[in-house]
C-alpha positions in Angstrom: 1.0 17.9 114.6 2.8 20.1 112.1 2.6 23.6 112.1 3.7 26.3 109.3 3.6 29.8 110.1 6.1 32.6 109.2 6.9 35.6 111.7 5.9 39.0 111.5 9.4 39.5 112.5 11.7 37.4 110.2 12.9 38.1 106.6 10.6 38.4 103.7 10.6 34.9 102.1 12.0 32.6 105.0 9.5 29.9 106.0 10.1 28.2 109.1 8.6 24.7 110.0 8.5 22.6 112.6 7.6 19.2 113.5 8.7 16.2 115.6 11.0 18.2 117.2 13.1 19.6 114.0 12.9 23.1 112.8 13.8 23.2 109.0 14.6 26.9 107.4 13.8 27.6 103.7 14.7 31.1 101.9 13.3 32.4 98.5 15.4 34.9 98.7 19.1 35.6 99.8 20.8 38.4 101.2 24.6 37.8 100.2 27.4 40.2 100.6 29.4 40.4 98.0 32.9 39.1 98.2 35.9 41.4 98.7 38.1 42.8 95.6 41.3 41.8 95.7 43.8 42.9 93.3 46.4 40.1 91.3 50.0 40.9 91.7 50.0 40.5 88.3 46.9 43.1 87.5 47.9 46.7 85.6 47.2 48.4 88.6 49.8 46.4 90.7 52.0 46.7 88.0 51.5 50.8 87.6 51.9 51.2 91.8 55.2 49.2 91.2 56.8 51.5 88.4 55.4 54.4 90.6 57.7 53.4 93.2 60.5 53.2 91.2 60.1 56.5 89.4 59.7 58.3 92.4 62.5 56.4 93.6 65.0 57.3 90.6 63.8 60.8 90.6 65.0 61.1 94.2 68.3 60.2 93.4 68.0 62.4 90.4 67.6 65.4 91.8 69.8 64.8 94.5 73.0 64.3 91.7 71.9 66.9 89.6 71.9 69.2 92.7 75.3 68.5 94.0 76.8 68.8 90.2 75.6 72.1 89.8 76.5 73.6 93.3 79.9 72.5 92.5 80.0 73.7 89.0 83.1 76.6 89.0 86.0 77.4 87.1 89.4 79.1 87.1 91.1 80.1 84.2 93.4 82.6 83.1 92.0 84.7 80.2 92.4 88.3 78.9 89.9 90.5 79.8 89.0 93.7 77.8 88.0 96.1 80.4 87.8 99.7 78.9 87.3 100.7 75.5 88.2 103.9 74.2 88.5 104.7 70.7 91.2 107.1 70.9 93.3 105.4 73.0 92.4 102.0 72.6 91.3 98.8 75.0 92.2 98.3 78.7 93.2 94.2 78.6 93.3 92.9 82.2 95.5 89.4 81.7 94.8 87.4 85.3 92.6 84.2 87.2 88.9 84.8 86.3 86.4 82.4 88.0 83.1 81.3 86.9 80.4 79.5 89.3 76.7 78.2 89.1 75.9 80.7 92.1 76.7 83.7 89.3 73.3 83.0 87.3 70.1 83.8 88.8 68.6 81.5 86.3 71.1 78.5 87.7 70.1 80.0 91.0 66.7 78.8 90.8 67.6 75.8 89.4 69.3 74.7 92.5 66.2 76.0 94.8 64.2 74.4 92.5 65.9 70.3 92.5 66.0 70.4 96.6 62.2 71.5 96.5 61.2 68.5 94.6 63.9 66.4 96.3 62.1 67.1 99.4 58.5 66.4 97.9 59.7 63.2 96.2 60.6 61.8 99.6 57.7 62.4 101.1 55.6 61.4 97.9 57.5 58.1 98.3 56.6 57.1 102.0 52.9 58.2 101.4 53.2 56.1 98.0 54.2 52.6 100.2 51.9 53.7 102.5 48.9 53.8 100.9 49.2 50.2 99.0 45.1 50.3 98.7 45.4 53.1 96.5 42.8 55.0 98.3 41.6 57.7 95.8 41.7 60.8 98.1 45.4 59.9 98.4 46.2 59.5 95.0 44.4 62.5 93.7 47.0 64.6 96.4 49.9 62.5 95.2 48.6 63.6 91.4 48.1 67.0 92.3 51.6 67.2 94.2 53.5 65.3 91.2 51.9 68.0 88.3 53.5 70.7 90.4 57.1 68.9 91.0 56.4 68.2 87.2 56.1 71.8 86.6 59.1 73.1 88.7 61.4 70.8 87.1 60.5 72.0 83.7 60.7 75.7 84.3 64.0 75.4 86.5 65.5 73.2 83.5 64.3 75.4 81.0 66.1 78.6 82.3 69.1 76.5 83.3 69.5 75.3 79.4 68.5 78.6 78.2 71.4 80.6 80.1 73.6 77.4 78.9 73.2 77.7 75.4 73.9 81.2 75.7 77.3 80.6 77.8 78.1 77.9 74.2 76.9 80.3 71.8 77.4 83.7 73.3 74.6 86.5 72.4 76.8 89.8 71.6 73.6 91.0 69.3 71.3 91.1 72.0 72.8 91.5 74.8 76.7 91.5 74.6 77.5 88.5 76.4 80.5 86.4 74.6 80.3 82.6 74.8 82.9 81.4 77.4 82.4 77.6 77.1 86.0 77.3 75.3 87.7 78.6 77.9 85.5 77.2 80.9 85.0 73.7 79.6 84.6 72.1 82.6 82.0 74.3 84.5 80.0 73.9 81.4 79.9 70.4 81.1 78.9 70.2 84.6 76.1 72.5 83.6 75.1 70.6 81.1 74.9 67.0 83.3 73.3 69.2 85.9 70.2 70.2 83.4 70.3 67.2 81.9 70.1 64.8 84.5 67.2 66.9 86.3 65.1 67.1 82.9 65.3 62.9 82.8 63.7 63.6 86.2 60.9 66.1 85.0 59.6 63.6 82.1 59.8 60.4 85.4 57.2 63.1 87.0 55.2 63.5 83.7 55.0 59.3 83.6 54.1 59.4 87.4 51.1 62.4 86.3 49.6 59.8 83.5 49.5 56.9 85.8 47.9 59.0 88.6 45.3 60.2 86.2 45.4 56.4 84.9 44.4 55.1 88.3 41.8 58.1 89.7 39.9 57.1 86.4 39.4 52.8 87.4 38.8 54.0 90.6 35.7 56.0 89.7 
């Protein structure tokens, strides 16, 4: 004798019937879940996580250089040095060693505070980077918000560096009496000059890493 019936307890749809022994099971509807999202290594985002890592990687060593070449930045030169002007009896010229050094600047001052703050961050950024390989988007908005504020030292730090820079090249008597001194001290200025230089390629790595961030927080929405 074959029986149908269909339990108050069992999905909506499923029919169950039985008969010689053998219990058949028919649905009218499924209940799938859906399969797991993986990413290609080949996808945009794989490929944006990947130049992630390697700008956060380059601005580490970056900052580092730029760092060490400006601590080290100092001269000594012997120059003539008018020290005392009177118009009666004329100028006071001091002939002896003068020596010039980063630490002499408050604006270069900053500058080296500045490059270890973000050398600091840019490690850390790194390690949470590898870490979070699902891209979690509570992570990556942190990351984003961390990388517009290293992005916004770097460019302040660099902009009063090269502003004090030009000024040691070009002098500003009119303003504010200072005399260029990059033809005597040619060395400490070049080093100035590698110092700022190589820290603002590591501001616009920061700006890239900023887009990308704001790249990946919008897929992930």
């Amino acid at each position: 004798m074959d029986q149908s019936y269909t339990p108050n307890g069992g999905f909506e749809g499923v029919h169950y019937e039985s008969g010689g022994g053998n219990v058949e099971y028919s649905s009218a509807k499924q209940m799938t879940t859906p399969p797991p999202r993986y990413v290609a290594a080949g996808s945009p985002t794989s490929t944006l996580f990947t130049i992630g890592l390697v700008l956060r990687g380059l601005v580490i060593v970056l900052t580092f250089v730029s760092t060490v070449v400006m601590g080290v930045a100092r001269e000594r030169e012997n120059i003539s040095l008018v020290v005392n002007y009177d118009p009666i009896i004329g100028a006071t010229v001091y002939n002896g060693p003068y020596t010039t050094k980063s630490t002499y600047s408050s604006a270069f001052v900053y500058f080296l505070v500045a490059n270890p703050v973000v050398f600091v961050y840019s490690v850390a950024s790194l390690a949470t980077a590898i870490l979070n390989r699902a891209e979690l988007s509570g992570v990556q908005l942190l990351l984003t918000v961390g990388d517009v504020a290293a992005a916004a030292l770097l460019l302040s730090a660099n902009g009063a560096a090269a502003a004090i820079s030009v000024v040691l090249a070009n002098g500003q008597v009119k303003l504010a009496g200072w005399t260029k001194i990059c033809h005597v001290y040619g060395g400490f200025c070049s080093r100035v000059n590698v110092g700022v230089g190589l820290s603002t390629v590591a501001a616009a790595a920061y700006v890239l890493l900023v887009v990308f961030g704001a790249v990946n927080l919008r897929r992930s929405k």
